[in-house]
N, CA, C and O atoms as a CHARMM CRD file, in Angstrom:
* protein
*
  208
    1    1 UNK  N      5.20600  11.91300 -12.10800 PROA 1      0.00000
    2    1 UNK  CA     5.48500  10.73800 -11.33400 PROA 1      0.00000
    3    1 UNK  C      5.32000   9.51900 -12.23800 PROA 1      0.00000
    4    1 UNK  O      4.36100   9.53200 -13.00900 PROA 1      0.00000
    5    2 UNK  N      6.15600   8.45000 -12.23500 PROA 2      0.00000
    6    2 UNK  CA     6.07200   7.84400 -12.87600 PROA 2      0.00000
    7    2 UNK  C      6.68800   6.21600 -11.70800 PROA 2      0.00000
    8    2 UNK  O      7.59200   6.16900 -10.87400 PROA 2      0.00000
    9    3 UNK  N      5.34200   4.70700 -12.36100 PROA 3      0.00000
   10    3 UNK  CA     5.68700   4.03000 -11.53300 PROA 3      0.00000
   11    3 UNK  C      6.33900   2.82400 -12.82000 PROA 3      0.00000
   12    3 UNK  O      6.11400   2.86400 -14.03000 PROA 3      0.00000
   13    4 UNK  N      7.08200   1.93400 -12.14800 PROA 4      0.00000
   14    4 UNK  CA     7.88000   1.22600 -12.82900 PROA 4      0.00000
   15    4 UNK  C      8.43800  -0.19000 -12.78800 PROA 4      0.00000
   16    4 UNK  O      9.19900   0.01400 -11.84200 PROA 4      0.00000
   17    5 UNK  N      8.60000  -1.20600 -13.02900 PROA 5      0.00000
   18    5 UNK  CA     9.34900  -1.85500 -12.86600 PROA 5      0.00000
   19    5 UNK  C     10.65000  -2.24600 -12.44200 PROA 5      0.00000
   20    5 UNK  O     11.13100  -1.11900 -12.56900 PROA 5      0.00000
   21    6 UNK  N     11.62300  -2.93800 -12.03700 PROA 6      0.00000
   22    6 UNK  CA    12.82300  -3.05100 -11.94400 PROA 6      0.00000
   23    6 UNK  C     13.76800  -2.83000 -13.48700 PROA 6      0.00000
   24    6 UNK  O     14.70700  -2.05800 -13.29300 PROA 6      0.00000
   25    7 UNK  N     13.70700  -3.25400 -14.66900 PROA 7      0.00000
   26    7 UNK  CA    13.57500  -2.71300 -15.98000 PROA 7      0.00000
   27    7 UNK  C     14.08900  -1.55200 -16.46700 PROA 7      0.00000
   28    7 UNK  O     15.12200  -1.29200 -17.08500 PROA 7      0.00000
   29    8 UNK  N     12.91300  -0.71600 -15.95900 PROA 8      0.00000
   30    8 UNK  CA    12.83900   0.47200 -16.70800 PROA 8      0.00000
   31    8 UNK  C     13.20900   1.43200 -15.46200 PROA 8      0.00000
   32    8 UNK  O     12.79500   2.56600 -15.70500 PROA 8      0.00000
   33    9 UNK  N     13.72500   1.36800 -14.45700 PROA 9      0.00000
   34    9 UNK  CA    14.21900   2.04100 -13.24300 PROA 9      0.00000
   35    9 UNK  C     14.82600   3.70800 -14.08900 PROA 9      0.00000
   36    9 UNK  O     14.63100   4.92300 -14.10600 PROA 9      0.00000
   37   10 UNK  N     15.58200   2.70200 -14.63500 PROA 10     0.00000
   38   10 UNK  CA    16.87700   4.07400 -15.57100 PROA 10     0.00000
   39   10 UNK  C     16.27300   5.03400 -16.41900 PROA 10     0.00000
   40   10 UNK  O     16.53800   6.23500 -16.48200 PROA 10     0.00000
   41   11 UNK  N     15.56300   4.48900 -16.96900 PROA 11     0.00000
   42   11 UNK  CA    14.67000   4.93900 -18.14800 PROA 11     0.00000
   43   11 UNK  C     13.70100   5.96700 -17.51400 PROA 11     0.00000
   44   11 UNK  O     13.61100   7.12500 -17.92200 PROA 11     0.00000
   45   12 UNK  N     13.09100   5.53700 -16.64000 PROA 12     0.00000
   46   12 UNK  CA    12.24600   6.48300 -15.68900 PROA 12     0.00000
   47   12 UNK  C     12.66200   7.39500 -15.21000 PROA 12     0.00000
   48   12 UNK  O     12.05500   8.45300 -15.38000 PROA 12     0.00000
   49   13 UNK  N     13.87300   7.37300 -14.40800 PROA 13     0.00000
   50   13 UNK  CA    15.02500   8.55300 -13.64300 PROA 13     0.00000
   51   13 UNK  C     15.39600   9.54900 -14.65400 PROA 13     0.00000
   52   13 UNK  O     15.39400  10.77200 -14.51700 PROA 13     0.00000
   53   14 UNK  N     15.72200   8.84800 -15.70600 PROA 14     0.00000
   54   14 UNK  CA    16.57700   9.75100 -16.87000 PROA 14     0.00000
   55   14 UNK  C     15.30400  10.84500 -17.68100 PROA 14     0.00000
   56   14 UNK  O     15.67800  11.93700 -18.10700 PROA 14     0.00000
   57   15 UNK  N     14.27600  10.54900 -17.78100 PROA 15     0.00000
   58   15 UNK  CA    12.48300  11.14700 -18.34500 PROA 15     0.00000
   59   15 UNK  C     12.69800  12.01900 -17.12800 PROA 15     0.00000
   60   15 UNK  O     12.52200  13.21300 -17.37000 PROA 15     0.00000
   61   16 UNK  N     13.10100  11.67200 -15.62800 PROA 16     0.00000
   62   16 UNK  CA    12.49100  13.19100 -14.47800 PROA 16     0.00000
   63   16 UNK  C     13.51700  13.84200 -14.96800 PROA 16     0.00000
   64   16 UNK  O     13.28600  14.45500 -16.01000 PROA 16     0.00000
   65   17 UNK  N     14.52700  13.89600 -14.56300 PROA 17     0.00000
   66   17 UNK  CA    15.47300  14.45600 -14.70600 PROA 17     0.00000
   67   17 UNK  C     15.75300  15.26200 -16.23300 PROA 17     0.00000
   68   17 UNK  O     16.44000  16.25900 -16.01200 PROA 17     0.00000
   69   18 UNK  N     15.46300  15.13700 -17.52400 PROA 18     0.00000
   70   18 UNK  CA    14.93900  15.97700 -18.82800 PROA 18     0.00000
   71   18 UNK  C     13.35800  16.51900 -18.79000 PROA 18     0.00000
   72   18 UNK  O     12.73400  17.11300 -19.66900 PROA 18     0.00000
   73   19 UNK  N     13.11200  16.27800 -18.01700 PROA 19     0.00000
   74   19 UNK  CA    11.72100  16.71400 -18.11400 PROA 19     0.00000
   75   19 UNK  C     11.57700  18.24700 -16.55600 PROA 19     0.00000
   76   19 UNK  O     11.13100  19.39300 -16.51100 PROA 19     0.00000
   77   20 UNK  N     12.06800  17.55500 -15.84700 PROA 20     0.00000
   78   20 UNK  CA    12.08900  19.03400 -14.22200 PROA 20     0.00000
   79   20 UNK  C     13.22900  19.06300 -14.35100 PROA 20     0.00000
   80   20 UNK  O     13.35400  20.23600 -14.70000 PROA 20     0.00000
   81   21 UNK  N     14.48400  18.54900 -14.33700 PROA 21     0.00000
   82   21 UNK  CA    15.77000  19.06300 -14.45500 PROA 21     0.00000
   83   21 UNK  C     16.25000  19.08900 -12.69500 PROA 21     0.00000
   84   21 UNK  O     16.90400  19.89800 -12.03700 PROA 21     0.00000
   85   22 UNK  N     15.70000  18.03700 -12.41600 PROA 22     0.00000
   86   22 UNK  CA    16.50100  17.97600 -10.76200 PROA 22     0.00000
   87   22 UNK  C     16.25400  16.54900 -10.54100 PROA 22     0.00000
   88   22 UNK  O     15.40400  15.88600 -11.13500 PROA 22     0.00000
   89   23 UNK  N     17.06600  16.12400  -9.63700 PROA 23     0.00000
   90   23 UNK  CA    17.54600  14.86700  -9.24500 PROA 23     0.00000
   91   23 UNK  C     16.36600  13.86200  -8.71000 PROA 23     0.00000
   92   23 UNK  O     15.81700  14.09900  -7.63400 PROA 23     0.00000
   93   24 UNK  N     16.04700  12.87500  -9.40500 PROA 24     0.00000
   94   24 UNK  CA    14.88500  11.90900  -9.00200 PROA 24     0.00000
   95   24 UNK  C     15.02400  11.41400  -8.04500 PROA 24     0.00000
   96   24 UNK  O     16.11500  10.97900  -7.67700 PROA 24     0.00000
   97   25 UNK  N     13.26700  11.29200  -6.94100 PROA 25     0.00000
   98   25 UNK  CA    13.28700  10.78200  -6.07500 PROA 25     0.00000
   99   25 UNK  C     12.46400   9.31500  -5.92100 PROA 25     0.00000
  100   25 UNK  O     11.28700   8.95400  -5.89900 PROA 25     0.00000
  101   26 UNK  N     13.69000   8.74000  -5.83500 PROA 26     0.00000
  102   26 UNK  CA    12.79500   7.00800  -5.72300 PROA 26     0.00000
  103   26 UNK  C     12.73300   6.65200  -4.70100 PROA 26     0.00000
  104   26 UNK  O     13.54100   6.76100  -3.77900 PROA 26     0.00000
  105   27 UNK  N     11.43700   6.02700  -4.76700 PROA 27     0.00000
  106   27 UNK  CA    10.46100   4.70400  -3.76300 PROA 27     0.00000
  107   27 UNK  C     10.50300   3.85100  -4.12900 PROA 27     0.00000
  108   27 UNK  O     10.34700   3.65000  -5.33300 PROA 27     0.00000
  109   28 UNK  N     10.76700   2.80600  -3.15300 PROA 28     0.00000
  110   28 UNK  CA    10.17400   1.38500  -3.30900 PROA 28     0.00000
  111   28 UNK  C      8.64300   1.36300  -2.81100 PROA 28     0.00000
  112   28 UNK  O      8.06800   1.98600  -1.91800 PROA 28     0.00000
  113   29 UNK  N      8.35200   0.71800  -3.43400 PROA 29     0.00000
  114   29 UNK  CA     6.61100  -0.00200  -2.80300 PROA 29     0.00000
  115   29 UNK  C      6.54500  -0.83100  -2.31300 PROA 29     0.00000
  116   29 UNK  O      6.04500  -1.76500  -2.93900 PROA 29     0.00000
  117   30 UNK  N      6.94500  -1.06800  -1.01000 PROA 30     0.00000
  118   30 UNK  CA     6.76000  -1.91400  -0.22600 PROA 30     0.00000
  119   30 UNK  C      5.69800  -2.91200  -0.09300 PROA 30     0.00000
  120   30 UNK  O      4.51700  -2.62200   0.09300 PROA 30     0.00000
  121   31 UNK  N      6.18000  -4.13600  -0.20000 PROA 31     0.00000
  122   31 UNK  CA     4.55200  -5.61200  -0.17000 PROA 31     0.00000
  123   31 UNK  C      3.62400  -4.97800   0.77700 PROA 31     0.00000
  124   31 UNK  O      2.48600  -5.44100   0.83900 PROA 31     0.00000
  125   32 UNK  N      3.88700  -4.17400   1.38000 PROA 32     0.00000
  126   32 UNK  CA     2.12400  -4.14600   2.59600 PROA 32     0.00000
  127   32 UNK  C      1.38300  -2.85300   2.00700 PROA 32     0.00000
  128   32 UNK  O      0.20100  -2.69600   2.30900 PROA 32     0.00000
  129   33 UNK  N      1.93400  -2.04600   1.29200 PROA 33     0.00000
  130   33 UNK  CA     1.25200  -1.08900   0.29700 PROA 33     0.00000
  131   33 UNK  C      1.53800  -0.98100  -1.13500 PROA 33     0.00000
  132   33 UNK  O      1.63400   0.02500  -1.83900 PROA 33     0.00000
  133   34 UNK  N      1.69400  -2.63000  -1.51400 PROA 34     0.00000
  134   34 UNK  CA     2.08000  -2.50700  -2.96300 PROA 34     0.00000
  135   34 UNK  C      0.41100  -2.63900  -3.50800 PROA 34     0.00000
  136   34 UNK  O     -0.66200  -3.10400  -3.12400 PROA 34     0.00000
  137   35 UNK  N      0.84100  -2.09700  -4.35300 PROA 35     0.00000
  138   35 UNK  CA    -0.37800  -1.29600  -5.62900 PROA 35     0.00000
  139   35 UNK  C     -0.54800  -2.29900  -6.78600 PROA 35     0.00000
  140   35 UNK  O      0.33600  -3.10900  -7.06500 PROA 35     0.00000
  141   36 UNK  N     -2.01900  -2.19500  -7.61800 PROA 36     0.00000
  142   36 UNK  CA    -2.54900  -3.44100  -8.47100 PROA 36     0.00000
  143   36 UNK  C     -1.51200  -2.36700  -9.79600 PROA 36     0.00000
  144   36 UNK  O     -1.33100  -2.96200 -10.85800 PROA 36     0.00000
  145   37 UNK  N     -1.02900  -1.21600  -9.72200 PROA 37     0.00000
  146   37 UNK  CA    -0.37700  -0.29200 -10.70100 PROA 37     0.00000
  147   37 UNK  C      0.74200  -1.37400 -11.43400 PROA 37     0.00000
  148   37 UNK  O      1.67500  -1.97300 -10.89900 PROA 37     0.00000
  149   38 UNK  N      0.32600  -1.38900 -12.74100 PROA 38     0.00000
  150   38 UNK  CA     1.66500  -1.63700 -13.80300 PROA 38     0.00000
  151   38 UNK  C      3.00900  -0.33900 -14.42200 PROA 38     0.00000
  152   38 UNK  O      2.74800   0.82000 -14.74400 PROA 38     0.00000
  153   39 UNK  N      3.95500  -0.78000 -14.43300 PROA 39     0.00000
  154   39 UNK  CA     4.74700  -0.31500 -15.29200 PROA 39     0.00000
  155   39 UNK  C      4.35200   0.80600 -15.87400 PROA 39     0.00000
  156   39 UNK  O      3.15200   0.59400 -16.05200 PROA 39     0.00000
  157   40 UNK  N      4.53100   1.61900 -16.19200 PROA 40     0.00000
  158   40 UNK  CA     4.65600   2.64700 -17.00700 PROA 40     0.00000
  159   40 UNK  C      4.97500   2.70500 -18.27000 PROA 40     0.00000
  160   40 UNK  O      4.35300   3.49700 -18.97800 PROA 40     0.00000
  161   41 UNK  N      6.09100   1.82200 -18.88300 PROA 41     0.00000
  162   41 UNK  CA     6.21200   1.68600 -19.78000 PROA 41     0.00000
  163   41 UNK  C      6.36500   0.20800 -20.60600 PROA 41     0.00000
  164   41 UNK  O      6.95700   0.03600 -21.67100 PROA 41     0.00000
  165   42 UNK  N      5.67400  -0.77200 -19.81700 PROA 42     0.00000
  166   42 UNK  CA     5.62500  -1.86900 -19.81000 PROA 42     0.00000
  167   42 UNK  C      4.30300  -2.76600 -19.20400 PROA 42     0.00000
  168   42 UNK  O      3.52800  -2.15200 -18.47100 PROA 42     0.00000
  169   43 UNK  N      4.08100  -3.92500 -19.43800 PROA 43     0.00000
  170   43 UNK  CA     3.10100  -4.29200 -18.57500 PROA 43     0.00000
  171   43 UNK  C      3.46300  -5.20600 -16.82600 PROA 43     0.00000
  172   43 UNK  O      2.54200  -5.38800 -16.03000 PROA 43     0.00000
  173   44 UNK  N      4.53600  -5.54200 -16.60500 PROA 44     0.00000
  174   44 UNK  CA     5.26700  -5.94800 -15.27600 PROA 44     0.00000
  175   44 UNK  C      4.36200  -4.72700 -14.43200 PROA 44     0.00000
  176   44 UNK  O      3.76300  -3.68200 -14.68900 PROA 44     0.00000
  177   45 UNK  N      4.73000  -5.71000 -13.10700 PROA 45     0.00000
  178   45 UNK  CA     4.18100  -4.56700 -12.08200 PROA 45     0.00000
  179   45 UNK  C      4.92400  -3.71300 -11.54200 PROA 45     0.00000
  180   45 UNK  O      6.13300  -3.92700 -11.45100 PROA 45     0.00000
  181   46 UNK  N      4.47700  -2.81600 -11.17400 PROA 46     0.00000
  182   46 UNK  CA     5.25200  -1.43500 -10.64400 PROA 46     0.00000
  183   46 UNK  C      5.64900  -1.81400  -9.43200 PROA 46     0.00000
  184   46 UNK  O      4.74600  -2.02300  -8.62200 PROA 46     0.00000
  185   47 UNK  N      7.16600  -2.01600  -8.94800 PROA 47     0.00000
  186   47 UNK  CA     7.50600  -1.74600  -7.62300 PROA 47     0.00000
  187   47 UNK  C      8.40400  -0.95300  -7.12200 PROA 47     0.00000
  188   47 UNK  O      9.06900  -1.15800  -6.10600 PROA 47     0.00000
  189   48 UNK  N      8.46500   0.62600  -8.33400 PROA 48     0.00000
  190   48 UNK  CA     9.24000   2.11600  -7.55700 PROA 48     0.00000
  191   48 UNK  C      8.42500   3.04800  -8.65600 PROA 48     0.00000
  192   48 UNK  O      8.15900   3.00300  -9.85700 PROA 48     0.00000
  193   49 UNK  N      8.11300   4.20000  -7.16100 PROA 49     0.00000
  194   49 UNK  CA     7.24300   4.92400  -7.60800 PROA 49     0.00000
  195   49 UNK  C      8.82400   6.19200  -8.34400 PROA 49     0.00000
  196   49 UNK  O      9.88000   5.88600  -7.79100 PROA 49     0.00000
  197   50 UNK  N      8.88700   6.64900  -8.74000 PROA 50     0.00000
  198   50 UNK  CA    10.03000   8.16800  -9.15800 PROA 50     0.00000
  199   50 UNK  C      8.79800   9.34000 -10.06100 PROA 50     0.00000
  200   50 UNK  O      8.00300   9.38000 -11.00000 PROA 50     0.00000
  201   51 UNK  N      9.48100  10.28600  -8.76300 PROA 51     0.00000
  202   51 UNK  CA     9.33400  11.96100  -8.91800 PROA 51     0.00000
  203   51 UNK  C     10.32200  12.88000  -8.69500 PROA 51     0.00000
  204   51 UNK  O     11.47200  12.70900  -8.29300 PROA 51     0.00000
  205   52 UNK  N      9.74000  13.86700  -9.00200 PROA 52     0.00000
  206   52 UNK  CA    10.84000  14.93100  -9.65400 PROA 52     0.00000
  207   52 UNK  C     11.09900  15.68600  -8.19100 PROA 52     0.00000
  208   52 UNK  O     11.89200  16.62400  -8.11200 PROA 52     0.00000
């Protein structure tokens, strides 16, 4: 699972998808359960969670 920025959306999808080999499932994080979580591959804040 990996959380992300607006940014790195693609970048994230394209890592599930070579890594489990099936079609990523994205979340938004909605403002009433958004998370103190940064980026994954960045320091911006995370607002989509993607899993495999």
């Amino acid at each position: 699972m990996y959380y992300c920025c607006e940014n790195h959306v693609e970048l994230a999808m394209d890592i599930v998808v070579d890594e489990q080999e099936v079609a990523p499932v994205l979340e938004k994080i909605e403002a009433k359960n958004e998370l103190s979580t940064t980026c994954h591959f960045c320091t911006d804040k995370a607002i989509y969670k993607i899993s495999g």
